[in-house]
N, C-alpha and C positions, 0 to 999 in steps of 0.2 A: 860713336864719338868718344874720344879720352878725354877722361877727367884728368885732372892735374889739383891734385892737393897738397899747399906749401902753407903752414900756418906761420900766426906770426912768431917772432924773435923779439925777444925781449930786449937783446944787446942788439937787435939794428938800428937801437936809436927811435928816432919821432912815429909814435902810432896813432893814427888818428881813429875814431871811431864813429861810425854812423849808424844808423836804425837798420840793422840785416848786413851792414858792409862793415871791413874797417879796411886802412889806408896804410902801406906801410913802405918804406923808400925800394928799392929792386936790390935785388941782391944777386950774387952768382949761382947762388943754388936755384933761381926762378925760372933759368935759361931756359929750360924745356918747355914748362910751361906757357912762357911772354911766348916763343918760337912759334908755339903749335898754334895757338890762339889766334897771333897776328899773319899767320899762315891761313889757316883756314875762313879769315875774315879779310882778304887782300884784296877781293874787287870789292868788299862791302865798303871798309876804308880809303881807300886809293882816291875816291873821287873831291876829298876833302882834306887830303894831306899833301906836305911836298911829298916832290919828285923819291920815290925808294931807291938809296942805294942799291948796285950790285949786291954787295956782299950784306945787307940791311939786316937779313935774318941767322948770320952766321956768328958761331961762339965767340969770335973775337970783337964782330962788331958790339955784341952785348955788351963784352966787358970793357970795352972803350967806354962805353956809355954810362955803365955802372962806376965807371971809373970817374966820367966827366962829372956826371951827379952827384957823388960823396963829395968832392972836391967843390962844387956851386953851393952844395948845403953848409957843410966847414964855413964858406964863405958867406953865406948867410944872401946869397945872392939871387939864390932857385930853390925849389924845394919838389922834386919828384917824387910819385907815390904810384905803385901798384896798386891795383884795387880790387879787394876781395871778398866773396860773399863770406858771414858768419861761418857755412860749413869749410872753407881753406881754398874755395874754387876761384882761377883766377878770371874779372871781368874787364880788368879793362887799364887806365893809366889815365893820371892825371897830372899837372905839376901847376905848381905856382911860382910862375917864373919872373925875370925882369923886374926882380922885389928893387923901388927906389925908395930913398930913406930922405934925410931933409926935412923943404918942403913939401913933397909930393904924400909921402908914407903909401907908397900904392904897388900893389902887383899885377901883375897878366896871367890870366886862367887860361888853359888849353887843358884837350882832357880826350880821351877817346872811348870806345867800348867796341869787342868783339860781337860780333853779329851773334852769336849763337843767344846773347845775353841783353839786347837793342830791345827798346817802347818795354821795358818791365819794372821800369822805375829806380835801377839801381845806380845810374851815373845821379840821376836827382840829388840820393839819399849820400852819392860822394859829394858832391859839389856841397851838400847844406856842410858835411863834415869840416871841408876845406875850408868854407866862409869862419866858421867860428877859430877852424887856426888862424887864419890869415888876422882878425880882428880881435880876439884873444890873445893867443901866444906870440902872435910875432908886431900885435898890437898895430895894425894899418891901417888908415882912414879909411882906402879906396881898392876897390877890384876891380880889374879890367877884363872883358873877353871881346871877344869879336867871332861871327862867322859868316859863309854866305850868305846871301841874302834868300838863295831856294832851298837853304838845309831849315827845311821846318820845324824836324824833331829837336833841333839845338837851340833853334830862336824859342821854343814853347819849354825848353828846359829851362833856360837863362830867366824869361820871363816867368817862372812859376816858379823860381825860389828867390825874386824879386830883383833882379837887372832891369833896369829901365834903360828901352832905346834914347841913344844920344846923338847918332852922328851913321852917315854913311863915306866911306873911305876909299877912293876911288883905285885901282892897282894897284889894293893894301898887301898883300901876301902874295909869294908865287905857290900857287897850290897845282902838285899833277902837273910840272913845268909853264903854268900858265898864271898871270901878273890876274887874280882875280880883284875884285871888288868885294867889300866886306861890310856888314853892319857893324855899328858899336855898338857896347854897352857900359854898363856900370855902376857898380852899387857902391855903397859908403857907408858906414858903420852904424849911421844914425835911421838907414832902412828899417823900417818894418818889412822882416824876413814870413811872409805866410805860407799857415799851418802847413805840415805834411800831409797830404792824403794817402788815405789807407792803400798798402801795396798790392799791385795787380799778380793775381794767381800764376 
């Protein structure tokens, strides 16, 4: 299997840091890396994401995306992060998207991980990262996720760094061409976020 080591950049801007991982926005030197990863994890992921472009895992589409992203962050309006173990290996992607401001002060979590890297604790140790940006640095009441209601490993993540279920949403998201149903969740700043448990070998 290829490793892919990209450490961080100090001039990329927002780095986040977690216990083993830290978070850092995509850049175009990651291409290969994000490529390989999300290639070799495509039926793992596929059951849980839209529909993949044709061209989803080609150079240009990266850099559309990488492009879209600088421009959401500038705007203060998304905030997307690769996600990588301490040693520069890449695991996975998160963002903190649909940030509203006002009354709301709330965002939407979405977030994935490559199969090679799944049940080992380290989307946990991104998402705790995320929480304290999101309620910290960009100062938010409220975080949103949502997934299906038979992806266990996501509902047992949400709920172990403290989202409490809120709601079920009936042909909330088209996920894999198809209008699925979704749980919600939701945390808010005034949660008590509990402990980390020590990480699995």
């Amino acid at each position: 299997m290829a490793l892919f080591r990209i450490g961080p950049n100090p001039e990329s801007g927002q780095l986040l840091r977690g216990e083993g991982v830290y978070l850092r926005p995509p850049e175009l030197r990651d291409y290969e890396a994000w490529a390989h990863l999300r290639d070799v994890s495509r039926d793992f992921l596929i059951p849980w994401e839209p529909t993949w472009p044709a061209d989803d895992l080609t150079r240009t589409a990266f850099r559309r995306r990488v492009r879209r992203h600088q421009q959401e962050m500038e705007a203060s309006e998304s905030f997307a992060f690769l996600v990588f173990r301490d040693d520069d290996v890449l695991l996975g992607g998160l963002t903190l998207g649909q940030v509203r401001r006002g009354v709301v002060q709330a965002a939407t979590l979405g977030y994935w991980i490559g199969a090679p890297h799944a049940n080992r604790g380290f989307m946990t140790r991104a998402v705790r990262a995320t929480i304290a940006f999101a309620f910290g640095g960009l100062r938010l009441h409220r975080v949103e996720a949502s997934c299906l209601p038979h992806n266990e490993p996501s509902m047992r993540l949400l709920e172990r760094v403290g989202f409490t279920r809120e709601g079920y949403a009936r042909a909330y998201l088209r996920i894999n061409g198809v209008w699925e149903d979704h749980l919600l969740y939701g945390l808010v700043e005034t949660d008590s976020i509990p402990p980390l448990r020590p990480a699995q070998p």
